[in-house]
Biopython code that builds the backbone (N, CA, C, O; Angstrom):
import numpy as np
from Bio.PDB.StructureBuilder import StructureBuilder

atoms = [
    (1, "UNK", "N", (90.787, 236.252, 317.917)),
    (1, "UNK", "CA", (91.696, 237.085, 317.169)),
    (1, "UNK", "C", (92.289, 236.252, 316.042)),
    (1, "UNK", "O", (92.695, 235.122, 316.313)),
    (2, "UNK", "N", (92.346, 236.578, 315.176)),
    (2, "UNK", "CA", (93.256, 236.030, 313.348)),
    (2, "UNK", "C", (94.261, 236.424, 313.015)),
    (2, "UNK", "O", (94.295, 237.638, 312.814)),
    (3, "UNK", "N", (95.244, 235.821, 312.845)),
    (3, "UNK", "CA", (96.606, 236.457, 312.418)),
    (3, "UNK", "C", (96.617, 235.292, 311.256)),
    (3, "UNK", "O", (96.287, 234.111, 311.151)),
    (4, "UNK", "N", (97.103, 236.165, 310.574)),
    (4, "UNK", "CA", (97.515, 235.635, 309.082)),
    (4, "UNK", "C", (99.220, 235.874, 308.797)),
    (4, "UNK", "O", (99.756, 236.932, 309.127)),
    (5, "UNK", "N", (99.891, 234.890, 308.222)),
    (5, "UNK", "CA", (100.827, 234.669, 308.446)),
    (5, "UNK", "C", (101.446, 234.427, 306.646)),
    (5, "UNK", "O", (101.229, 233.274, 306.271)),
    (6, "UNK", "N", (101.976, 235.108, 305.826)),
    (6, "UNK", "CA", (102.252, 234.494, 303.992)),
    (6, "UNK", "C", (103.708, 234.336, 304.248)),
    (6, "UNK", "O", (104.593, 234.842, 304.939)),
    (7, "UNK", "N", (103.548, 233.441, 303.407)),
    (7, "UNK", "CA", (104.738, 232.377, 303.064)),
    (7, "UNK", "C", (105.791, 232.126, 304.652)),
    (7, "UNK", "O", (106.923, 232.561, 304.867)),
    (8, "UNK", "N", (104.942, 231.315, 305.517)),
    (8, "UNK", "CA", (106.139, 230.809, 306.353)),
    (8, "UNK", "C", (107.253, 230.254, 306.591)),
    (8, "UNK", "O", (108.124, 230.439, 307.442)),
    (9, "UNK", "N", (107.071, 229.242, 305.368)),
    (9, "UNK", "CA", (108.410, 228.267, 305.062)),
    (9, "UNK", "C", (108.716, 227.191, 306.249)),
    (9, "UNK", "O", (109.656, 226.439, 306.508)),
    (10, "UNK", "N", (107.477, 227.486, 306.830)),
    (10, "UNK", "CA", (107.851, 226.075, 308.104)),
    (10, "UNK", "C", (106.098, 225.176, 308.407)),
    (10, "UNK", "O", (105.221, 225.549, 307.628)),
    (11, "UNK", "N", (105.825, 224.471, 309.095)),
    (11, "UNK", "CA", (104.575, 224.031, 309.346)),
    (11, "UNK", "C", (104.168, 224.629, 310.637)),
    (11, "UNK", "O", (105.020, 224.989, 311.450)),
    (12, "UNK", "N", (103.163, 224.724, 310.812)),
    (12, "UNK", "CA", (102.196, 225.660, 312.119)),
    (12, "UNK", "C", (102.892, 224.784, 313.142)),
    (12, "UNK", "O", (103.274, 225.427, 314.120)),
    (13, "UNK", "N", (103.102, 223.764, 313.168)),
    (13, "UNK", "CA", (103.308, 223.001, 314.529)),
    (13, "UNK", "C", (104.547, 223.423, 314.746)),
    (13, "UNK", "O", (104.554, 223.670, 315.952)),
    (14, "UNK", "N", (105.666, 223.672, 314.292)),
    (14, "UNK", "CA", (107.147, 224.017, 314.402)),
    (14, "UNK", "C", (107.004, 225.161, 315.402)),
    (14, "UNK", "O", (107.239, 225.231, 316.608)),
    (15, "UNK", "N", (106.296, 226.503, 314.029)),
    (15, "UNK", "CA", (105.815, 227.952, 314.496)),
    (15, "UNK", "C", (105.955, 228.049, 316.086)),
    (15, "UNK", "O", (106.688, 228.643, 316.876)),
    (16, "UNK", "N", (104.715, 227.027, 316.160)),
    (16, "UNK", "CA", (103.788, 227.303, 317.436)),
    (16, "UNK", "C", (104.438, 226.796, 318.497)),
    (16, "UNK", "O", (104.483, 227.305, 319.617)),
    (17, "UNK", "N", (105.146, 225.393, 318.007)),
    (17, "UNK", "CA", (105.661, 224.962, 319.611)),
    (17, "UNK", "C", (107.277, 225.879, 319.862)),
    (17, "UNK", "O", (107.953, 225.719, 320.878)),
    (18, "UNK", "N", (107.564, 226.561, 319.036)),
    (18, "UNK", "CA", (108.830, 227.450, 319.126)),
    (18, "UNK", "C", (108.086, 228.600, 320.078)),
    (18, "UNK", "O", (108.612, 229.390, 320.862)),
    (19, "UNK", "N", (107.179, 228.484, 319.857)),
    (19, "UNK", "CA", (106.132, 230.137, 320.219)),
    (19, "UNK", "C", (105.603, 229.811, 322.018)),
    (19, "UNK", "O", (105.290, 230.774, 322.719)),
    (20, "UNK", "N", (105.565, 228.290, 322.615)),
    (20, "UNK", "CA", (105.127, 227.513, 323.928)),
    (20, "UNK", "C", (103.997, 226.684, 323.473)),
    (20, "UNK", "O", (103.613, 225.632, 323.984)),
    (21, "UNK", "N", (103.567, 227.226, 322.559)),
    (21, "UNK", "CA", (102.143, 226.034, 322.249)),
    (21, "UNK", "C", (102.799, 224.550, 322.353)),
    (21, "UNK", "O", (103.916, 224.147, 322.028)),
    (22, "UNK", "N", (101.712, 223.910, 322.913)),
    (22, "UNK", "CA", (101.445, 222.535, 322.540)),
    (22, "UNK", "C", (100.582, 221.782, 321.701)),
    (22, "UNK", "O", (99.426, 222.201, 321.747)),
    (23, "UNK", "N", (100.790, 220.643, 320.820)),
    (23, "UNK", "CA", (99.797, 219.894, 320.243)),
    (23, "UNK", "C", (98.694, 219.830, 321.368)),
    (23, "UNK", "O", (98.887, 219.940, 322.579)),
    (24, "UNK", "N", (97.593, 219.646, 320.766)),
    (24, "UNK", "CA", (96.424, 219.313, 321.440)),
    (24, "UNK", "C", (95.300, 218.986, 320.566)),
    (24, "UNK", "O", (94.776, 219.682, 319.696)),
    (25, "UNK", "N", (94.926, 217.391, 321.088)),
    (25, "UNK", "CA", (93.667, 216.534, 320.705)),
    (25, "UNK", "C", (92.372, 216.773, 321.244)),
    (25, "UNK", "O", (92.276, 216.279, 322.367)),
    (26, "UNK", "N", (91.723, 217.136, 320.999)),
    (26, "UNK", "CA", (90.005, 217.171, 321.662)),
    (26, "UNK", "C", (89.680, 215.513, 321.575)),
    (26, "UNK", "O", (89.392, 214.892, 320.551)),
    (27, "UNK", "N", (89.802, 215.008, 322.869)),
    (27, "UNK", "CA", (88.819, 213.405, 323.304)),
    (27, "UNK", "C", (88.120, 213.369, 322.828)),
    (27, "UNK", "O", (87.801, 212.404, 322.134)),
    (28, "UNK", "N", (87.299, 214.754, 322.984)),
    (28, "UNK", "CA", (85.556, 214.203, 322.662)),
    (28, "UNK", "C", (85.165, 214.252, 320.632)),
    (28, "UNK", "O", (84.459, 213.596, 319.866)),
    (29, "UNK", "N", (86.203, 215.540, 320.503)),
    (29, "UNK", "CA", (85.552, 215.220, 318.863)),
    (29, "UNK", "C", (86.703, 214.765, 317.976)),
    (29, "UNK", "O", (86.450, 214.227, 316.898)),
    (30, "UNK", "N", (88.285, 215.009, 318.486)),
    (30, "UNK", "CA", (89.533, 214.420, 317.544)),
    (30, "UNK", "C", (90.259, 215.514, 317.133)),
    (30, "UNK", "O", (91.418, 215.371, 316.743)),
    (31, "UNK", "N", (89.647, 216.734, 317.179)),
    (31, "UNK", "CA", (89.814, 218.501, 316.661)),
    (31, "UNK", "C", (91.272, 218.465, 316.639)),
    (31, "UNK", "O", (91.355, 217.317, 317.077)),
    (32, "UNK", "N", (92.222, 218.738, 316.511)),
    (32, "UNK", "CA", (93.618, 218.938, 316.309)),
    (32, "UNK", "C", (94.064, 220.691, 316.564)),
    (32, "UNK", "O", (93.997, 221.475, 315.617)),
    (33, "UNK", "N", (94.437, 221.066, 317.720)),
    (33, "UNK", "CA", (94.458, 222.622, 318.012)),
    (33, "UNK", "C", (96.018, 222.406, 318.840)),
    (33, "UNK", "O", (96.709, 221.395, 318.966)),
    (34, "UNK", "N", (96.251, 224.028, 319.396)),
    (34, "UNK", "CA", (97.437, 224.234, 319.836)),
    (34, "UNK", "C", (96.856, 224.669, 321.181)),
    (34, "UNK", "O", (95.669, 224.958, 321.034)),
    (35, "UNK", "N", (97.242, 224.804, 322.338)),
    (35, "UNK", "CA", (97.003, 225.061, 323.242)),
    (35, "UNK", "C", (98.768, 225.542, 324.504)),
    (35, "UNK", "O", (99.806, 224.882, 324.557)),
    (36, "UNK", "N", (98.473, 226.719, 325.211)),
    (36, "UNK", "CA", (99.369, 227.472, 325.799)),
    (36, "UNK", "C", (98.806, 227.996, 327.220)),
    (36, "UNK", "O", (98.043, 228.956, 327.333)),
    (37, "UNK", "N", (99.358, 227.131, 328.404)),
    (37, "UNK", "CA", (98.706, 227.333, 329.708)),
    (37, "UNK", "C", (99.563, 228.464, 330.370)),
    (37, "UNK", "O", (100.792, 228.531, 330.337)),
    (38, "UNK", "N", (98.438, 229.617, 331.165)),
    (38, "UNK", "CA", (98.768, 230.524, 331.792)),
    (38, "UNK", "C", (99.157, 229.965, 332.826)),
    (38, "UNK", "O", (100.066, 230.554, 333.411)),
    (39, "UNK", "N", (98.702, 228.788, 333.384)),
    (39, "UNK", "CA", (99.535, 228.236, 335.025)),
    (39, "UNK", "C", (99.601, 227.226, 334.778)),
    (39, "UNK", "O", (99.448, 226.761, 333.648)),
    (40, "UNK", "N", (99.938, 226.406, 336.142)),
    (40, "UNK", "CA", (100.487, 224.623, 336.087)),
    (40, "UNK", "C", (98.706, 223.947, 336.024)),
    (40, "UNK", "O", (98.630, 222.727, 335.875)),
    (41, "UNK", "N", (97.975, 224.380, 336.086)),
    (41, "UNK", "CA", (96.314, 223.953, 335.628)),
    (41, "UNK", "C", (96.343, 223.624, 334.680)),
    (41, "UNK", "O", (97.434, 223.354, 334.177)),
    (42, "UNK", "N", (95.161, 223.483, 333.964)),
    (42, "UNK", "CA", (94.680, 223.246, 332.664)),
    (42, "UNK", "C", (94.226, 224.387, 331.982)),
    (42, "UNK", "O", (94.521, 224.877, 330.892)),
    (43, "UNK", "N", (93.481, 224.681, 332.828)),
    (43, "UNK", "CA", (92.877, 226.544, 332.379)),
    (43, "UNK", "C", (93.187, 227.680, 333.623)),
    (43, "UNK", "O", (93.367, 227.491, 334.826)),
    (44, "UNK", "N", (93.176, 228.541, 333.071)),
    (44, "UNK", "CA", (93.291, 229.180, 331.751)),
    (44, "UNK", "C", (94.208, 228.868, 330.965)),
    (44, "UNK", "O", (95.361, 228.607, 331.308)),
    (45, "UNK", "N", (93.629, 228.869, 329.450)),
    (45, "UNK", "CA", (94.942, 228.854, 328.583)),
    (45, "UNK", "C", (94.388, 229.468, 327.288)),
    (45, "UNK", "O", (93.236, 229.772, 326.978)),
    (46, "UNK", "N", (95.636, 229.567, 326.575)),
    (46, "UNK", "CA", (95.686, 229.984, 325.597)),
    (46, "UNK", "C", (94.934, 229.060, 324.608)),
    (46, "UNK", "O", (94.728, 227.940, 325.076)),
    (47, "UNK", "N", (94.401, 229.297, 323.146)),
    (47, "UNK", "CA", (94.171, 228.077, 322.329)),
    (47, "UNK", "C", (93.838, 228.679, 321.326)),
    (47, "UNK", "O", (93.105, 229.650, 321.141)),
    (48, "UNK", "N", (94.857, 227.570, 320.199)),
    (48, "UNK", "CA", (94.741, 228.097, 319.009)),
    (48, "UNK", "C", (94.384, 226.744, 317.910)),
    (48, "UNK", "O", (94.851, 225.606, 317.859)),
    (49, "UNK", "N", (93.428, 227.393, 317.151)),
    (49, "UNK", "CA", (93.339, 226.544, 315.437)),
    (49, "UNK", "C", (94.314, 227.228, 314.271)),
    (49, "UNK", "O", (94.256, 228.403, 313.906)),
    (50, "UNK", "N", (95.040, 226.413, 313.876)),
    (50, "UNK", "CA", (95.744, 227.023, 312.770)),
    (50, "UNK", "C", (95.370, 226.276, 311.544)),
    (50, "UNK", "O", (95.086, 225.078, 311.555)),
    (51, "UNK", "N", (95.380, 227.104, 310.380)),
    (51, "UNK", "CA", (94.748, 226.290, 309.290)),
    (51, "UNK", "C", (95.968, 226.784, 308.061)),
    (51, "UNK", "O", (96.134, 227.990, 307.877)),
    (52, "UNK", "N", (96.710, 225.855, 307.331)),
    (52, "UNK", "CA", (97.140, 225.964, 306.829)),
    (52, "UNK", "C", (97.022, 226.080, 305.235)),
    (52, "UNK", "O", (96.307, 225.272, 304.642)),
    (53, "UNK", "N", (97.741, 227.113, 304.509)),
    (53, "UNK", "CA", (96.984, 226.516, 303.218)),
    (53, "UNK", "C", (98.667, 226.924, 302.121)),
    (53, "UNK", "O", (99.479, 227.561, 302.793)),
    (54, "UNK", "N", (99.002, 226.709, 301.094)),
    (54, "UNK", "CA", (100.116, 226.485, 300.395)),
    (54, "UNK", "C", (101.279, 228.030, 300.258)),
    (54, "UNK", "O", (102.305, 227.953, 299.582)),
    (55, "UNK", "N", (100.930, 229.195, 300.926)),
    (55, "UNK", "CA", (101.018, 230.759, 300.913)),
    (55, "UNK", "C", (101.007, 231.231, 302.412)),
    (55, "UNK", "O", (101.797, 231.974, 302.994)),
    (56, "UNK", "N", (100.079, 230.698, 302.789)),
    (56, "UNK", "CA", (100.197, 231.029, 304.749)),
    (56, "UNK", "C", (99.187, 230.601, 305.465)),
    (56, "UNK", "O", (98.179, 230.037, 305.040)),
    (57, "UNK", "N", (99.570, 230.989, 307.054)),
    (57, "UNK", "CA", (98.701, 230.168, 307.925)),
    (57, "UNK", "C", (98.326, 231.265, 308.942)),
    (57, "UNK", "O", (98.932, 232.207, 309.453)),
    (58, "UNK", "N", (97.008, 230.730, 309.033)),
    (58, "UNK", "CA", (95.420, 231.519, 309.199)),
    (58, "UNK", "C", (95.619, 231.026, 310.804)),
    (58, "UNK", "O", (95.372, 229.835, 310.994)),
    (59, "UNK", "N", (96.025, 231.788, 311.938)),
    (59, "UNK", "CA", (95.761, 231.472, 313.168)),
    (59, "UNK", "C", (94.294, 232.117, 313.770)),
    (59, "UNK", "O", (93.961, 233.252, 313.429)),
    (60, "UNK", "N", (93.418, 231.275, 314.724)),
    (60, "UNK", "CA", (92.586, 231.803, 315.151)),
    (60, "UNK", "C", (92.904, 231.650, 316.824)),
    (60, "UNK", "O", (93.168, 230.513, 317.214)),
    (61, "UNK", "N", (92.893, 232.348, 317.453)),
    (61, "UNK", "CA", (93.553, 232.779, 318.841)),
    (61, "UNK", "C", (92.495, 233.194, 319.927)),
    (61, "UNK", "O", (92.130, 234.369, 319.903)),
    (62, "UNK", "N", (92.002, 232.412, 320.811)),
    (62, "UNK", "CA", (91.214, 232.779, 321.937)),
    (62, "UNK", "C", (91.746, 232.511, 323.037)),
    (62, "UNK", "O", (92.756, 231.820, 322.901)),
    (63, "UNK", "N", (91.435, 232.826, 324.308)),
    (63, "UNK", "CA", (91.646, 232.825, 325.635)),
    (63, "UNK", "C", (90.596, 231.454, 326.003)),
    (63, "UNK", "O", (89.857, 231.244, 325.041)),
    (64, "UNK", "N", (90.348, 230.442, 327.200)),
    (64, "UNK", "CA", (89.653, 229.411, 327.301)),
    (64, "UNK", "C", (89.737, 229.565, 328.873)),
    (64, "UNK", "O", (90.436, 228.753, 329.479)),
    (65, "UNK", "N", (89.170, 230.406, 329.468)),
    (65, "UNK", "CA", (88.721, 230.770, 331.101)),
    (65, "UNK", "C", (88.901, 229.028, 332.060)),
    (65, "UNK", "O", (89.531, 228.582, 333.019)),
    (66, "UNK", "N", (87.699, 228.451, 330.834)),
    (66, "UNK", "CA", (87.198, 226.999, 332.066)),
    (66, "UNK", "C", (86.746, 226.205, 330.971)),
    (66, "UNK", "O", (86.413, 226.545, 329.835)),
    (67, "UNK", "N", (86.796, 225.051, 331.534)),
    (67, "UNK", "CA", (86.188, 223.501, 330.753)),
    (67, "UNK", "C", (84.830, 223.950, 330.311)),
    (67, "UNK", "O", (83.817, 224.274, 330.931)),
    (68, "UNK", "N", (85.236, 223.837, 328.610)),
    (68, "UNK", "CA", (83.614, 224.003, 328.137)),
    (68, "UNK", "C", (82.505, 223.394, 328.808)),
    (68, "UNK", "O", (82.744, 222.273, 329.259)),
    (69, "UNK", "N", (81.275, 223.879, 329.001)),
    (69, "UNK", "CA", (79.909, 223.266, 329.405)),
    (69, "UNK", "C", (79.335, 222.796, 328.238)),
    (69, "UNK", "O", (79.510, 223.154, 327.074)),
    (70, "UNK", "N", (78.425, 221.704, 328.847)),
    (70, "UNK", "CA", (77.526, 220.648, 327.330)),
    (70, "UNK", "C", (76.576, 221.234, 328.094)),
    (70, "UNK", "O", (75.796, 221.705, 327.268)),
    (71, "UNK", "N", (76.122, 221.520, 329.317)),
    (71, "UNK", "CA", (74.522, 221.450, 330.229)),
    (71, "UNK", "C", (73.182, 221.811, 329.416)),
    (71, "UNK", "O", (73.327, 222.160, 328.245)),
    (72, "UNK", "N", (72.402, 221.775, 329.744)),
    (72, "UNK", "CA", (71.043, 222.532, 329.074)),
    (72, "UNK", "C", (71.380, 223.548, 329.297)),
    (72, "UNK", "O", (72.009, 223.743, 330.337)),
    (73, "UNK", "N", (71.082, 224.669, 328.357)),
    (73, "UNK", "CA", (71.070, 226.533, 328.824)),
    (73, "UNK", "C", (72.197, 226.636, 329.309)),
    (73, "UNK", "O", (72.103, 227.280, 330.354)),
    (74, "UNK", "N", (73.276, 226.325, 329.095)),
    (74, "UNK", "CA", (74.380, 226.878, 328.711)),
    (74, "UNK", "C", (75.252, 226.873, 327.667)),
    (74, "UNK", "O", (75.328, 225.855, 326.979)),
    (75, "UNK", "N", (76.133, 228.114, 327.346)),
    (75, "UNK", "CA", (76.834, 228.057, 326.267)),
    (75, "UNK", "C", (77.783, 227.004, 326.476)),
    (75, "UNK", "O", (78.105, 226.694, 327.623)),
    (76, "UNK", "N", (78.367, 226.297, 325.251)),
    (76, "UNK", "CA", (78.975, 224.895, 325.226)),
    (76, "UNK", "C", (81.218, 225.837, 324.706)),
    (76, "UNK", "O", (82.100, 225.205, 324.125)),
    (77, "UNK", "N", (81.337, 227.269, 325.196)),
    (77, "UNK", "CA", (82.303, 227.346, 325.096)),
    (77, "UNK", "C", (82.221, 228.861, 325.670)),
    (77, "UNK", "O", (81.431, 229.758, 325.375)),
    (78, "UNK", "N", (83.542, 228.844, 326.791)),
    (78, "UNK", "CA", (83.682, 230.176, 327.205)),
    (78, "UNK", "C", (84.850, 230.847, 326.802)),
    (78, "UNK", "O", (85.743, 231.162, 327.589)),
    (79, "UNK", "N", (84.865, 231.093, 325.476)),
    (79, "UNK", "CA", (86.771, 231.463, 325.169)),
    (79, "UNK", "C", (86.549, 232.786, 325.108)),
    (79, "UNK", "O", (85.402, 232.982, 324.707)),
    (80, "UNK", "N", (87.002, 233.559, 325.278)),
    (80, "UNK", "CA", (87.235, 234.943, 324.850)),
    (80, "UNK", "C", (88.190, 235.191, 323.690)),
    (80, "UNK", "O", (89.372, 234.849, 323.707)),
    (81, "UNK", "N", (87.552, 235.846, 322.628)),
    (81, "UNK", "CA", (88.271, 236.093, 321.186)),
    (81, "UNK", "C", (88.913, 237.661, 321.072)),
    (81, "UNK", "O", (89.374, 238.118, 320.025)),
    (82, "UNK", "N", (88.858, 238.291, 322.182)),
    (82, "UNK", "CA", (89.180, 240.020, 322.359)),
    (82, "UNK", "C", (89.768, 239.844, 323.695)),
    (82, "UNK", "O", (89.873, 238.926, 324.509)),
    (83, "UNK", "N", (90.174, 241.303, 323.587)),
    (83, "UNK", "CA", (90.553, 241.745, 325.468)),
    (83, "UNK", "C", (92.399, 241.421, 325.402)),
    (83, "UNK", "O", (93.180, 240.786, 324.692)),
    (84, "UNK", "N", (92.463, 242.583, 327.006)),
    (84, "UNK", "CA", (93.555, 242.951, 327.056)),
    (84, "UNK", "C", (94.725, 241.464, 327.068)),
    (84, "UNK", "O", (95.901, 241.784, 327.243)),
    (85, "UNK", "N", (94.538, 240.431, 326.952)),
    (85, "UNK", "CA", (95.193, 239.288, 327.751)),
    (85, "UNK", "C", (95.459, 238.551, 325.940)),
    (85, "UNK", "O", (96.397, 238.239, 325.207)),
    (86, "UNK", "N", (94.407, 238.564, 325.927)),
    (86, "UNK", "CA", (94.364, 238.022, 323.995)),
    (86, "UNK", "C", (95.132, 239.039, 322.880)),
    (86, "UNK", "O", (95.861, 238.887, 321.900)),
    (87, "UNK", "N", (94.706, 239.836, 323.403)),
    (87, "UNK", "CA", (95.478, 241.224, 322.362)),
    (87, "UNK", "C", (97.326, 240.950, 322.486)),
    (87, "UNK", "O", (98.102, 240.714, 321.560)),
    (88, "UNK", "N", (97.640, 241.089, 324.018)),
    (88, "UNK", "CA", (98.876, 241.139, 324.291)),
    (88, "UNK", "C", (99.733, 239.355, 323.635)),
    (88, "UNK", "O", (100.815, 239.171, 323.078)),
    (89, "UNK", "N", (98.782, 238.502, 323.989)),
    (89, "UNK", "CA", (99.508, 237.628, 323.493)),
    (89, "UNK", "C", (99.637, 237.110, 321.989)),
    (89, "UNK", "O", (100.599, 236.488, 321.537)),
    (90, "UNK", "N", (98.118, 237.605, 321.086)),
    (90, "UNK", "CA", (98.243, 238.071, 319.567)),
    (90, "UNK", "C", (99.768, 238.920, 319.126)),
    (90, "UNK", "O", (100.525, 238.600, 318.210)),
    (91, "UNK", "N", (99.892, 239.837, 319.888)),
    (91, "UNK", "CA", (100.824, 240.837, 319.202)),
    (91, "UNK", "C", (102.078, 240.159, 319.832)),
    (91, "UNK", "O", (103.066, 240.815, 319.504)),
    (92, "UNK", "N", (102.456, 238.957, 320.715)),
    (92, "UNK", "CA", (103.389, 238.377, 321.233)),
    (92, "UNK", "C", (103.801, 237.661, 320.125)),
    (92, "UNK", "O", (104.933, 237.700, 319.643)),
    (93, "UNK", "N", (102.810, 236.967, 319.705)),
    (93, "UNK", "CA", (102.952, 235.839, 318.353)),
    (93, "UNK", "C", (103.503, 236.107, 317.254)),
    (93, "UNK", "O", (104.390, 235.519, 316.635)),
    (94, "UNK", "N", (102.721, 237.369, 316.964)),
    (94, "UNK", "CA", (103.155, 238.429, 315.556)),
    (94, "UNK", "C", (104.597, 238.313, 315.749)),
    (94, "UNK", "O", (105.380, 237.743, 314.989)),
    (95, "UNK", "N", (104.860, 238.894, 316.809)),
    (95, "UNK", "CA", (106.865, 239.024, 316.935)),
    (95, "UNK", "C", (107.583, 237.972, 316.938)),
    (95, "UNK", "O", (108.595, 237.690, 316.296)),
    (96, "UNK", "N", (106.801, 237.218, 317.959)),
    (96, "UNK", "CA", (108.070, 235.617, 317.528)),
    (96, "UNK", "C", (107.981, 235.010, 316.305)),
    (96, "UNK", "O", (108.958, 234.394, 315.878)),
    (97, "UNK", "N", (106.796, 235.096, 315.563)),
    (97, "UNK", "CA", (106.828, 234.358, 314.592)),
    (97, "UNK", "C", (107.645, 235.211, 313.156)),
    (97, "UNK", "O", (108.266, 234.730, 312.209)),
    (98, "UNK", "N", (107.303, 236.706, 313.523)),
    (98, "UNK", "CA", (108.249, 237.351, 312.213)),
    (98, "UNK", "C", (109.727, 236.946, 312.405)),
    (98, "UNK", "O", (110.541, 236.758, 311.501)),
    (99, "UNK", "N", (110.024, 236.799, 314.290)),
    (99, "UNK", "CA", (111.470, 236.872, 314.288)),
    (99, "UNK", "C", (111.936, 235.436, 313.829)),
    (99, "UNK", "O", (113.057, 235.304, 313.337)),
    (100, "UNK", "N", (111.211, 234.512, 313.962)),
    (100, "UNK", "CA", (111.300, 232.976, 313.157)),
    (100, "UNK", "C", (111.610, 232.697, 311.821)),
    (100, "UNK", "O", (112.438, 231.995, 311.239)),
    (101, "UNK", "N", (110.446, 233.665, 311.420)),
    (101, "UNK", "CA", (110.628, 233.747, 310.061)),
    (101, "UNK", "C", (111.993, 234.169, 309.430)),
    (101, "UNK", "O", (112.519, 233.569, 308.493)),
    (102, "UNK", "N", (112.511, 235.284, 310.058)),
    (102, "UNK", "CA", (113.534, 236.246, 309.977)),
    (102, "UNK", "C", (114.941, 235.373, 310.120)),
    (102, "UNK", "O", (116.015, 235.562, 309.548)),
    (103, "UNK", "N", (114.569, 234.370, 311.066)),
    (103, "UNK", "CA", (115.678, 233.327, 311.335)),
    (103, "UNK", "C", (116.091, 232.439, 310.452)),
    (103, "UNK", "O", (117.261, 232.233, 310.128)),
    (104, "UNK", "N", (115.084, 231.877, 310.034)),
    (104, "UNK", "CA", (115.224, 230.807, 309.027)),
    (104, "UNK", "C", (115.662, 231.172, 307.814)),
    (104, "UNK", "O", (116.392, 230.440, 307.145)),
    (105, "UNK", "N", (115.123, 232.710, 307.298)),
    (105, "UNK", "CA", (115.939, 232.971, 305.762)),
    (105, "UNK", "C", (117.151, 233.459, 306.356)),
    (105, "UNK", "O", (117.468, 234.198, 305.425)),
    (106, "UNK", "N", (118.000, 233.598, 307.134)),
    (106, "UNK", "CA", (119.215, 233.985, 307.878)),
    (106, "UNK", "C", (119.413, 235.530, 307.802)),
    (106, "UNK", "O", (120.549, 235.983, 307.664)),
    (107, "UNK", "N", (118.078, 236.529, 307.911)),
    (107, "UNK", "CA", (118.016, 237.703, 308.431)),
    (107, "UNK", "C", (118.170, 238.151, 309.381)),
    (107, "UNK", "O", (117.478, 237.668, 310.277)),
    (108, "UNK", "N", (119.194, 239.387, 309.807)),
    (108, "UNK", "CA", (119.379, 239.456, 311.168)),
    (108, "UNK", "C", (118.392, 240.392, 311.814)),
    (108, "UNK", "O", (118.418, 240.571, 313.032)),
]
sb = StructureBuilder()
sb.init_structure("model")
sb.init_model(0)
sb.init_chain("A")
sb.init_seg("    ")
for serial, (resi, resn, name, xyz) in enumerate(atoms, 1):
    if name == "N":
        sb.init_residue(resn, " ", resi, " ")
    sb.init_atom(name, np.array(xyz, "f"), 0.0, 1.0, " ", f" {name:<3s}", serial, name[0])
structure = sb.get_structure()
């Protein structure tokens, strides 16, 4: 899921960790993403790329079931980019982040 976000007036990392996200490093390649756990596990969780650019920021939002697979003949990522669980927490984001927004220019 993509949410697009114009003129935030803050950096994605602020946004997001106001929102539960956490920074998150990928070991294996260095990737720089946000990540938001449904339990005290690792997965499921939430996970996001945000890409910033000088006007607004481009979230891309999937669900992450289980630890990607490298194996032969298998897919090397099981995220889900749709569905009832992704939808609800897309349209979760939308709200905290307008009401953020809303905060910071001192709108009530």
């Amino acid at each position: 899921m993509k949410i697009i976000i114009f003129k935030p007036n803050d950096y994605a990392r602020n946004f997001l960790r106001r929102c539960g996200y956490a920074a998150f490093e990928d070991p294996g390649t260095g990737e720089s993403s946000f990540v938001r756990r449904l339990t005290t596990e690792f997965y499921p969780r939430f996970h996001v790329y945000a890409k910033e650019d000088d006007d607004k920021l481009e979230i891309n939002l999937h669900l992450d079931q289980k630890k990607p697979s490298y194996g032969e003949g298998s897919h090397a990522h099981s995220g889900e980019y749709d569905g009832e669980l992704v939808e609800t927490e897309g349209l979760r984001l939308q709200n905290e982040i307008a009401y953020l927004i809303k905060e910071r220019r001192g709108e009530d």
